[in-house]
Every structure is written in structure tokens, then in C-alpha cells.
C-alpha positions in Angstrom: -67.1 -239.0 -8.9 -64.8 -236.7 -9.3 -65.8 -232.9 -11.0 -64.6 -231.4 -14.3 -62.8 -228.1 -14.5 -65.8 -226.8 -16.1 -68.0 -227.9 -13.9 -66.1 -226.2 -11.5 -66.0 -222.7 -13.3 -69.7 -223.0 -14.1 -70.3 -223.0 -10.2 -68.1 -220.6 -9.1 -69.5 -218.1 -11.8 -73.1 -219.0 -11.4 -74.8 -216.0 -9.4 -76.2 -216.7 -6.1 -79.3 -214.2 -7.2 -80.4 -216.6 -10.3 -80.3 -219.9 -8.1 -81.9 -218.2 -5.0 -85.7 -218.0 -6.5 -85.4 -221.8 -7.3 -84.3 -222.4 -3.8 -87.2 -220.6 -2.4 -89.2 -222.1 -4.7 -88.3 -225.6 -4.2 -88.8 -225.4 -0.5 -92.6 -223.6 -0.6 -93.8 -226.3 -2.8 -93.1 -228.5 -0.5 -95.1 -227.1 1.9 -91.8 -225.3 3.5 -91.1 -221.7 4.3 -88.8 -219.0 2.6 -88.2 -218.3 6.7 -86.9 -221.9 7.4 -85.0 -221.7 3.7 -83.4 -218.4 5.5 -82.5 -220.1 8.7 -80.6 -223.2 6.7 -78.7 -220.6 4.5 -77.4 -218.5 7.7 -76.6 -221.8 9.6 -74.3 -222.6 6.3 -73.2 -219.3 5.8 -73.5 -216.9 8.5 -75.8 -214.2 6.3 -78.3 -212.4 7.9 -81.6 -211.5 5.6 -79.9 -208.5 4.8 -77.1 -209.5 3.9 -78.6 -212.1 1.4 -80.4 -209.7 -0.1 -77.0 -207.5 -0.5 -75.8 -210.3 -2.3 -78.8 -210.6 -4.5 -79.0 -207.2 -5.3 -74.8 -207.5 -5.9 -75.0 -210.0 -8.3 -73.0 -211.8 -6.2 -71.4 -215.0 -7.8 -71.3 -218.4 -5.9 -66.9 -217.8 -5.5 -67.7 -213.8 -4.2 -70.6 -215.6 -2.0 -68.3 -218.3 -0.3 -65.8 -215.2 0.0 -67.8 -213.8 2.6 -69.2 -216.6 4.3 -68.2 -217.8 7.3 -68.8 -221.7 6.9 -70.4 -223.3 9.7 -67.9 -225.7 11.7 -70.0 -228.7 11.5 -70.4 -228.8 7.7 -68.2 -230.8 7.2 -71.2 -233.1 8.6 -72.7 -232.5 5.7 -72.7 -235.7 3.3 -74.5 -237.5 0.7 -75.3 -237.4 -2.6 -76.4 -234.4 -4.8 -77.0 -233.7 -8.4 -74.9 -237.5 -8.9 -72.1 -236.1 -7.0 -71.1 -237.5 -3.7 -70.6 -234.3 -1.0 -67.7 -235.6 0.9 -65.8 -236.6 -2.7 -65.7 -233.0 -4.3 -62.1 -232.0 -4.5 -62.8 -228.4 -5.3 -63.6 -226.6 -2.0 -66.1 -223.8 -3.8 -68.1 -226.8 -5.3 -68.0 -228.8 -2.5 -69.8 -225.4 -0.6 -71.9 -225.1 -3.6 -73.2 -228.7 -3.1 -73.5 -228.4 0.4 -76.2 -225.4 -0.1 -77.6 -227.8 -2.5 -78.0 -230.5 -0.1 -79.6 -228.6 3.1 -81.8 -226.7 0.4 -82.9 -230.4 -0.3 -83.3 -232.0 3.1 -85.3 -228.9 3.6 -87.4 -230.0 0.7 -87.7 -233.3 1.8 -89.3 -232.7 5.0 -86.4 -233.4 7.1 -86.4 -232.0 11.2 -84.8 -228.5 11.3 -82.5 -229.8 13.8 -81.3 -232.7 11.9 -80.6 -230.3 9.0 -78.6 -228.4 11.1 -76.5 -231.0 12.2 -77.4 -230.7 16.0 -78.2 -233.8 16.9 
């Protein structure tokens, strides 16, 4: 399933600060921690705590977010479906990164093993 233009623009100007609280939320309801939420987010992205919180306090959108990162070689591992989009599929690269966030915030949710999230093993 391929992704619209405007879908496209909608992520890259969404700010990382108004997803972050449903992230965090998502993961403690299911009986998850905002530290383990933490660890997925620098294994994606290579951001400290502080630096996340730099971005929060930044307003930082999701394209000025994926700027800075410094992608994790393996996730490209990453695959699946999220939010009726298939990971691997997404043409545009900022999405794609977007959905990947998505996805490990997910598995996180879903109970899966830290080290399967983080595509050690």
C-alpha cells in the first residue's frame, strides 16, 4: 500500500513532542516501562534521554527528528504491518522511519522480548 503525498507531509510535520506522551502511554498500560520505551527509541535512533528531551522541549518535528538520528543498521529488520501500511513497502524514507518507531513502540506494547525488539537474535 503505497502512501499519499499528504500522508507523507502530515508525518514529516507531526512533532515528535505531541506523539511522545502517547508512546509512553501506550507502553505503561501495558504493563511496560517509559525506561524500556527509552531503550527501543535510542536503539532506533541513537538519542540519549537527554537528547530526547531536547527534542521535546525543541518542538522537534518527526523530518528535524530523523535529521539527527543516526538509524540503527539493522532496521532495516524491521517489518510488518502498522497503521494498514506494510513497513518494508513505504517508499518515502521519513515515513518509512516514522513507521518503524511505530512498530517497535508496538511490539513493546505487545509484550514482545526486548531482544527480539531489538533485532538481536
Amino acid at each position: 500500500m503505497k502512501t499519499t503525498p499528504e500522508h507523507d507531509e502530515r508525518m514529516a510535520k507531526m512533532t515528535f513532542a505531541t506523539v511522545y506522551p502517547h508512546y509512553v502511554t501506550k507502553v505503561e498500560r501495558k504493563g511496560r516501562t517509559k525506561e524500556e520505551l527509552h531503550q527501543v527509541i535510542e536503539w532506533l535512533t541513537g538519542f540519549d534521554e537527554a537528547k530526547m528531551k531536547e527534542l521535546i522541549d525543541q518542538q522537534a518535528t518527526f523530518e528535524q527528528f530523523f535529521e539527527q538520528a543516526n538509524l540503527h543498521p539493522n532496521a532495516d529488520l524491521i517489518k510488518g504491518m502498522i497503521c494498514g501500511y506494510r513497513i518494508e513497502e513505504i517508499e518515502n524514507p521519513l515515513t518509512q522511519k516514522v513507521r518503524y518507531l511505530d512498530k517497535l513502540v508496538d511490539e513493546l506494547a505487545k509484550g514482545r522480548k526486548m531482544e527480539k525488539i531489538l533485532r538481536e537474535g
